[in-house]
N, C-alpha and C positions, 0 to 999 in steps of 0.2 A: 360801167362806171363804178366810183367807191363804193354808193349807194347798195351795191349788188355783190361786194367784196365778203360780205358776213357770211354767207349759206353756200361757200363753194366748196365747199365740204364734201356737199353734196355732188360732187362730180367724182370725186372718187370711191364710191361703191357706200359713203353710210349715207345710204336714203335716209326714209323714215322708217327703218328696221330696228332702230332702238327705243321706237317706243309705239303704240299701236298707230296704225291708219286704215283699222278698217274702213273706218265711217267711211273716211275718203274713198276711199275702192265702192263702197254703196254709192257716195254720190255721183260720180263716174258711171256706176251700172245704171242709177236712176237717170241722170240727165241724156247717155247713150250719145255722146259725144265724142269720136275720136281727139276733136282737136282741144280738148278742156283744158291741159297743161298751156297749149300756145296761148290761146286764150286770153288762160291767167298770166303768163307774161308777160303779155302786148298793156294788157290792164297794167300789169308793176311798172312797165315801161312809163306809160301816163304819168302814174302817180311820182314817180323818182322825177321828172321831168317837168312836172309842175312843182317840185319843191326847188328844181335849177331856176325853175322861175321868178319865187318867192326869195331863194337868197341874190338874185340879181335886182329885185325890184326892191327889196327892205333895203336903201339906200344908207340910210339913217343908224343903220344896225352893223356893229362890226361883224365881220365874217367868220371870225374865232367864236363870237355870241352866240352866232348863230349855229354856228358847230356844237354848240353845247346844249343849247335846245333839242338838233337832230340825235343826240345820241341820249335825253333822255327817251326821246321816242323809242332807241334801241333797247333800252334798258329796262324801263315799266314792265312791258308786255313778255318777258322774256322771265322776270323773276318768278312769277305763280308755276310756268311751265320747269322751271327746275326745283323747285318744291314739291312741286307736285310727281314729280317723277325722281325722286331723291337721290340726284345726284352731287357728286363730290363737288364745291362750290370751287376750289382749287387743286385740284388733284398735283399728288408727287409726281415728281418724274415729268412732268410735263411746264412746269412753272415759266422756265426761264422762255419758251419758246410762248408760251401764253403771254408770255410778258413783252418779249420781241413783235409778234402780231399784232396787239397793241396799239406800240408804238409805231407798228408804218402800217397801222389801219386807218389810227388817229390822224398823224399826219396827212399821209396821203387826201383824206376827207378836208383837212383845212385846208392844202395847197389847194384841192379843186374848188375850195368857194370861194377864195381869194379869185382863182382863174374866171370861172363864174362872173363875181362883180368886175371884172377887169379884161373881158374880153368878150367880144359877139357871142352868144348863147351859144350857138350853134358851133361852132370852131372850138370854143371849148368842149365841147362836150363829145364831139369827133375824136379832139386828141386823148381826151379822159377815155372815152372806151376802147381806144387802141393798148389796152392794159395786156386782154390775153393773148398776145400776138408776140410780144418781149418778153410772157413767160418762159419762152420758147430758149432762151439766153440766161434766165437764172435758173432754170433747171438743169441745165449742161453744166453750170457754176458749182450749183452746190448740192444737188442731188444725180452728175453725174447721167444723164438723162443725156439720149443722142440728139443730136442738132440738126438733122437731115438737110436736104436739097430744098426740101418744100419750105422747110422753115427759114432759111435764109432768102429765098424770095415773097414770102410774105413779109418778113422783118423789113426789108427793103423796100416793097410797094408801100408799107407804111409810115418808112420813114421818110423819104420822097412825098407822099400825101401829108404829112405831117409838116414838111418844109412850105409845101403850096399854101398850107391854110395860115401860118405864122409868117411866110414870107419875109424872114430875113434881110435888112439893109443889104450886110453883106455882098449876098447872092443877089438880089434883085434892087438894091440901088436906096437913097432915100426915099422918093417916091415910084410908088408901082403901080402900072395904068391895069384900068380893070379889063378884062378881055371882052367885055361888052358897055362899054362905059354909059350906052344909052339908058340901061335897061338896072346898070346897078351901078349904087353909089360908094364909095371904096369910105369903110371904116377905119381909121386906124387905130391904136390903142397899146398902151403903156408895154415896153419888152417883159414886164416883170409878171402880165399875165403869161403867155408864151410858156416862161420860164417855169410858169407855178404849176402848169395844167401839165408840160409833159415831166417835171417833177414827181409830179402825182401820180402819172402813170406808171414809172419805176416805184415807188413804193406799194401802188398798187401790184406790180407784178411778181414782188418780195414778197406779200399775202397769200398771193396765190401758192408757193412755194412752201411757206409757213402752216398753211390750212391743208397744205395736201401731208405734214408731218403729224397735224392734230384732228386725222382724219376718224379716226376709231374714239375720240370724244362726245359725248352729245353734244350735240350744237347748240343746245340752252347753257352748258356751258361758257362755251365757248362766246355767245352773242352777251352772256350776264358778263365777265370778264371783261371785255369789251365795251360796254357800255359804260363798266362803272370807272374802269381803270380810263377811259376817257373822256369822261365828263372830269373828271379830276385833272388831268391833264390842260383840257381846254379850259377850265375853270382857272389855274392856274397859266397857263399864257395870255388870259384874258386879264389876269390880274395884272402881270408884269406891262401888256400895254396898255393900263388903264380902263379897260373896255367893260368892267363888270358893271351892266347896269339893266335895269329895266325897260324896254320899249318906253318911248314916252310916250306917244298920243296912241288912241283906244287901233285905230286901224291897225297900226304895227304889232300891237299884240296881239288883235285876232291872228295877224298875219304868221305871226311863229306859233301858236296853236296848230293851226290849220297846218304848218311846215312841221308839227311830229304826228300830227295826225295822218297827211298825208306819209309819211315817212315809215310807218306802223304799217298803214295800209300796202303800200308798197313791199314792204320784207315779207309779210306774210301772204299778199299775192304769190311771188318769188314764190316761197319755202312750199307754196298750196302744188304748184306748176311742176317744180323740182321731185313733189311727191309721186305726180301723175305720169311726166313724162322723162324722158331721156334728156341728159344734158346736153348736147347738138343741138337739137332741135329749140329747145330753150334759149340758147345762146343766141341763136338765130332771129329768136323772134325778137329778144333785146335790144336788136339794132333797130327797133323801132323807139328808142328812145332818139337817136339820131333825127328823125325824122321828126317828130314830134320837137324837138330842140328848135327844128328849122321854120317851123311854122309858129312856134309861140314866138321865137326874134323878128319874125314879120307880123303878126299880129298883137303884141304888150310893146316893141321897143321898136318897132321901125326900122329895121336894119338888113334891111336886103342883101343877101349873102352875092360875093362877086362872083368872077367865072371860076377864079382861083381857090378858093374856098369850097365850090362845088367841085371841082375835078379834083380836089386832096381830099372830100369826105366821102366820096365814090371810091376813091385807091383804099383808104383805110378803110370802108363797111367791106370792101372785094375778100379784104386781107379775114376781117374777124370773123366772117360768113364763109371762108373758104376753110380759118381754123378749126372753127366752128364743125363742119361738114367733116372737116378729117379726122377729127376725135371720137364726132359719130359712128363714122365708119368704121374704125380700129374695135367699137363695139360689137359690131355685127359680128354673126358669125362666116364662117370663110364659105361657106356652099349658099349663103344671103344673096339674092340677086340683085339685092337691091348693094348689096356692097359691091358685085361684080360690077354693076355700073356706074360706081363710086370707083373702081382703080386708078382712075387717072390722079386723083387727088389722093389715094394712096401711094403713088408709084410704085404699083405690084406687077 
């Protein structure tokens, strides 16, 4: 999801090598936990997932607002650590693409909150994480990157699960019976979320593409940048529709407190996971935000997902969990047996 678009840096070889993590490596040897990175993901999953909650329930609150709120979250906690490790607050040479990132970080983040308030939790949030799945299509674009066999049937399982969960008039008619109509009751809901969540997902996957050019940056750069160039941003679209205002009754504002707190919490779960463990396997565990999606729309908003909504968020987690696996694997080294029993999702 966008939530997790800021630290994908870390997938291309700048761990936390620009700046110390022993600690980290202590608490790892102290706790004696293989699994501490997945762990910590499942945990950021939670947290990014109860904030899908908080901007679907702050009714009363525009979405752009709300965007603005989450990206001081990004930004507080991010300025001490680039002070503190003195790095270039804008560096040359990198500007224009820092500035690009940005703009379809920002974006991307408001399309999906719009998608958010304007569509079953869950269904959004299915089509929001099918983000690294169509990177696969702006790498071949514009970094020239091969497009293999594997990639074009996962693009495809996803975009097929992608149609099931938005169910287009078009293709299935004005109304569409549920495939168990006892058991679930069919939601409808406005074209323009649809529109806004897999919107979001191409900007999001233009990030990905961006963050793998600003890879040799610290990422306190990169997350201060970001933060501040879009609070200004959202600050500004929030002006032009009217929307600059304060929460009015005391609820709504704990409620966006708690929506950068959580939001804090969740990136630095993320960046703790990213330190520990391999990016596969992280990615892997993030589709537990999916999951978590599915039960907070059944337990905050009543909204029992249909049969068609679970057979397209099965196709898309198939697709991101098989990406997911293959980029792990391509890690491995070739005499790895455990890559040996990964060939088939390499096709070696």
């Amino acid at each position: 999801m966008p939530e997790n678009l800021e630290l994908h840096q870390f997938e291309d070889g700048t761990r936390a090598g620009d700046i110390s993590n022993q600690w980290m490596e202590q608490i790892k040897t102290r706790v004696n936990c293989p699994y501490l990175g997945i762990i910590l993901a499942t945990l950021s999953s939670l947290f990014f997932s109860l904030c899908s909650v908080i901007v679907k329930g702050l009714v009363d609150v525009n979405p752009m607002e709300l965007a603005s709120f989450r990206f001081v979250g990004v930004l507080l906690p991010t300025i001490p650590i680039l002070i503190y490790t003195k790095q270039p607050v804008f560096p040359e040479g990198k500007r224009v693409i820092l500035l690009l990132r940005c703009f379809m970080g920002t974006t991307g983040l408001m399309l999906s909150f719009y998608a958010f308030r304007h569509m079953p939790l869950a269904d959004a949030s299915v089509i929001i994480f099918s983000t690294p799945v169509f990177v696969a299509i702006f790498a071949r674009a514009f970094l020239k990157e091969p497009c293999t066999l594997f990639n074009v049937l996962t693009i495809n399982m996803t975009l097929l699960g992608v149609v099931l969960i938005t169910r287009p008039p078009l293709v299935f008619g004005e109304a569409t019976p549920d495939l168990d109509s006892e058991k679930y009751s069919d939601k409808t809901y406005d074209i323009w979320g649809p529109v806004a969540a897999i919107s979001s997902t191409l900007f999001g996957a233009n990030v990905y593409i961006l963050l793998r050019a600003l890879k040799n940056l610290h990422f306190s750069v990169i997350m201060t940048n970001f933060g501040a160039i879009a609070l200004v941003y959202t600050l500004i679209v929030c002006g032009a529709i009217g929307a600059v205002c304060w929460p009015s009754c005391g609820r709504d504002r704990w409620l966006v407190v708690v929506l950068g707190i959580f939001s804090f919490l969740g990136q630095i779960l993320l960046t703790l996971s990213l330190q520990v463990e391999q990016a596969g396997p992280v990615a892997i565990a993030r589709c537990a935000d999916i999951v978590f999606a599915f039960i907070w729309q059944i337990l905050f908003f009543g909204e029992a997902p249909n049969g068609y909504s679970l057979c397209g968020a099965l196709m898309v987690v198939s697709s991101v969990i098989l990406t997911a696996m293959k980029k792990w694997a391509m890690t491995l080294p070739r005499e790895s047996s455990l890559r040996k029993r990964l060939r088939l999702i390499l096709m070696e």
